[in-house]
N, C-alpha and C positions, 0 to 999 in steps of 0.2 A: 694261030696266035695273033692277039692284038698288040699293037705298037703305042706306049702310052702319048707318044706325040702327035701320033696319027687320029686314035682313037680312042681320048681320055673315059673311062668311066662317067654316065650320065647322071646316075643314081644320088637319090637326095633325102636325104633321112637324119629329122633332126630334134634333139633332144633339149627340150627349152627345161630350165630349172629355177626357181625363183623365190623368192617368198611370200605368202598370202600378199594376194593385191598390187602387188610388181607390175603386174599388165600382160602376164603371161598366154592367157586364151585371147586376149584384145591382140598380141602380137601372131598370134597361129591366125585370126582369124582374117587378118590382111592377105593370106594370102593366096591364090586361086581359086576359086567354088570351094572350100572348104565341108567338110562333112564333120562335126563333131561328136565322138562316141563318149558322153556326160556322164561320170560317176558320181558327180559332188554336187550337183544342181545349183550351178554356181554361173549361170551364162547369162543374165537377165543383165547385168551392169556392161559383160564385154558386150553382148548384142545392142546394149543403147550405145555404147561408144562408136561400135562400129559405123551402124543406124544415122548417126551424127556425121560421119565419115562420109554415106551414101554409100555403105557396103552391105548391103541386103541379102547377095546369092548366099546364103550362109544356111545349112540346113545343120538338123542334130537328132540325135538318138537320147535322151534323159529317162526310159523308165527302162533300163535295164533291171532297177532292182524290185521291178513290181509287177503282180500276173495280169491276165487279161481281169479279174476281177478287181486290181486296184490291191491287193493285198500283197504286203511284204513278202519275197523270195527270200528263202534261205543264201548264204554266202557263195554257199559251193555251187547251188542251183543259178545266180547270177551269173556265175562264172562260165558257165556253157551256156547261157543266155548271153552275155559279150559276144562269146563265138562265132555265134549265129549272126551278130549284126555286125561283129568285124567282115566276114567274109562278106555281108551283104553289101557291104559299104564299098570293099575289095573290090567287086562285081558289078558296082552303080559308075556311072557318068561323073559323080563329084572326080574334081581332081588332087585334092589336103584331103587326106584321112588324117585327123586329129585324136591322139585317145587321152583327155581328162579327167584325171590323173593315174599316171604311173605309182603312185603313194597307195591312193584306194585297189588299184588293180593287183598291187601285191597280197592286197588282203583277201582277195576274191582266191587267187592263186593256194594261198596257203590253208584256207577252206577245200577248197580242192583236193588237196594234198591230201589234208587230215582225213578225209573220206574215204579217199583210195587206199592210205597206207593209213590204217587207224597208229596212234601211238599210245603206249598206255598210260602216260602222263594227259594226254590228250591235247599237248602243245607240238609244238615244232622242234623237232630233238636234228643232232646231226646230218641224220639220211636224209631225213624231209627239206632240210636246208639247201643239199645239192639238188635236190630236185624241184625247188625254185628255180635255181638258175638255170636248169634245161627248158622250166616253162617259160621262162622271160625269152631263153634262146629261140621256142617256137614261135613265138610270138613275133619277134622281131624278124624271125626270117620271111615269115607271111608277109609281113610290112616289105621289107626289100624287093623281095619276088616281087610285088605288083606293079604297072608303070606306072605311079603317081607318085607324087610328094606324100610324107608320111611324117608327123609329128607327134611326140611324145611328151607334156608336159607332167613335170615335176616339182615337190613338194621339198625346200632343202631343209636340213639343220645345220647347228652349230656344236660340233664337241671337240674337246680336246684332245692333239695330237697324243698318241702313245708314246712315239720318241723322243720329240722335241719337247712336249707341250704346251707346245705352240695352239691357237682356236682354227681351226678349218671349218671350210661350209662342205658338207658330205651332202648327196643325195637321200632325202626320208623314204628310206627302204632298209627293210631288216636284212640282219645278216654280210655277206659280201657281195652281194646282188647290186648292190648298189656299185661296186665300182667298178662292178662287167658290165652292165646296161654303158655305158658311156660308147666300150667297144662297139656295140653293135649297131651304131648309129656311125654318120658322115660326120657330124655336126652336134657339138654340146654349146649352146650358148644362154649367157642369166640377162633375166630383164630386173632393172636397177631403177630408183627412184630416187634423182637426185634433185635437190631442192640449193638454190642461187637466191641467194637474197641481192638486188638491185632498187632502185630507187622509186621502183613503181613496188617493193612489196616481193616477197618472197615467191617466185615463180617455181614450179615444179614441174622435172622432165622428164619422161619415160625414155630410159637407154636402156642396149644391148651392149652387152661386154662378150666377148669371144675368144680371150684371147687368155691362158693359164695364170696364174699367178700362184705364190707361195699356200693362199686360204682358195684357192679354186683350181685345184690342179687337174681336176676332169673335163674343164671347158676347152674346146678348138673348133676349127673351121677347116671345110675343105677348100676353102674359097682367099686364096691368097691375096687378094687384091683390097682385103678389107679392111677397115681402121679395130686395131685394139675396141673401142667403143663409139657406135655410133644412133642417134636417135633412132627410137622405133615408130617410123613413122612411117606412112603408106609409098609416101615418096621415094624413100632408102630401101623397103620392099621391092619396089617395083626395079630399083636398080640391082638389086642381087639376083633378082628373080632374071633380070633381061643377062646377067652371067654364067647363069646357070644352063 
C-alpha cells in the first residue's frame, strides 16, 4: 500500500474543452514533445502559432481517414485505423499524446458500434449507447496505463438545463458520454477568449479556466495550487508542468 503523502499519484490526463478557435490544440501543443492524433485537419493555424513561439518538436498523425491510395476510409474502418496509431504513438519517444477531437472520435466509435451490433433502424438505439461509454472507457484506460501526459480536446455546446433551465456548456458528445469522459481524466479545463478594451484598442487574451462553475460543472484540476483562470501561455505551462 501507498501513503497519499508519501507517494501522491503521478498520473496526468487532461481533458481540454472549448469552443472552435479558443486556442485549444495551440494550448495541448505547449506542452512536452507533443504527438497529435488529427481527426478535423485543423493544426495548420495552432502549428503557425506555436512555430511563432519557437515550439517545433511537434509531430502529428492527420490521415487517419484516408488509405494508402489517398482515398476516403469508411467511419468504422477509421476507427481501427486510430487504433493502430494510438498504440503507435503509445510506443514512440513523444511525451503529450494529444487526440483532436473527442467530438469526431465519437463519431468513429458509433460507426463501429453500428457494424458490430447492426440495429435495424440503423442509428444508435439504447444498447449501442452503453456501448459507447465502454469504448470511450477503453480508450481512456490505454491513455492512463502509458507513462506520458495524455490530452484529450473537445468540441462544447450550449443547451438548456432540464431542471432549472438555466444555459450550461455540455461537452459535443452524444448521449451521456459526455458526462463520464470528464471522470476518466485528472483534469477538465476550457480555453476562453477574453477581449479588454484599453487605450491602445481592444487586446485579446487566450485563458484557461479550471475551476466549476454553475454553466461548467465538469471543469477541475488535480493541481491545487492553481488560480481559477490563468493565461495560456508557454510561461504558465511550464510552471504547472515543473508541479507536476
Amino acid at each position: 500500500m501507498k501513503s497519499f503523502s508519501d507517494s501522491p499519484p503521478k498520473d496526468f490526463a487532461l481533458l481540454i474543452v472549448g469552443r472552435s478557435g479558443s486556442g485549444k490544440s495551440t494550448l495541448a501543443g505547449r506542452f512536452p514533445r507533443p504527438h497529435f492524433l488529427s481527426l478535423d485537419h485543423n493544426l495548420r493555424g495552432p502549428c503557425a502559432q506555436l512555430a511563432r513561439e519557437g515550439i517545433t518538436d511537434v509531430t502529428y498523425d492527420d490521415d487517419i481517414d484516408r488509405g494508402e491510395d489517398g482515398k476516403e476510409l469508411t467511419p468504422a474502418v477509421q476507427f481501427t485505423r486510430f487504433n493502430e496509431r494510438l498504440m503507435a504513438a503509445l510506443a514512440s519517444d513523444r511525451e503529450t499524446i494529444v487526440i483532436d477531437n473527442a467530438t469526431q472520435l465519437t463519431d468513429l466509435m458509433c460507426a463501429e458500434i453500428l457494424r458490430l451490433s447492426p440495429t435495424k433502424s440503423g442509428r444508435m438505439e439504447i444498447p449501442s449507447w452503453g456501448q459507447l461509454g465502454q469504448f470511450w472507457k477503453q480508450v481512456a484506460l490505454k491513455l492512463r496505463q502509458a507513462p506520458k501526459r495524455v490530452i484529450i480536446l473537445c468540441h462544447e455546446k450550449v443547451e438548456k438545463d432540464d431542471l432549472d433551465g438555466s444555459l450550461k456548456n455540455f461537452l459535443a458528445i452524444p448521449g451521456q458520454t459526455g458526462d463520464l469522459l470528464p471522470g476518466y481524466m485528472t483534469d477538465c479545463w476550457r480555453t476562453e477568449v477574453h477581449e479588454q478594451t484599453t487605450t491602445q484598442g481592444v487586446v485579446t487574451r487566450r485563458m484557461v479556466r479550471v475551476v466549476s462553475n454553475q454553466r461548467l460543472e465538469h471543469l477541475k484540476t488535480s493541481i491545487p495550487t492553481l488560480p481559477a483562470v490563468f493565461e495560456a501561455s508557454q510561461t504558465e505551462i511550464s510552471k504547472i508542468l515543473a508541479q507536476l
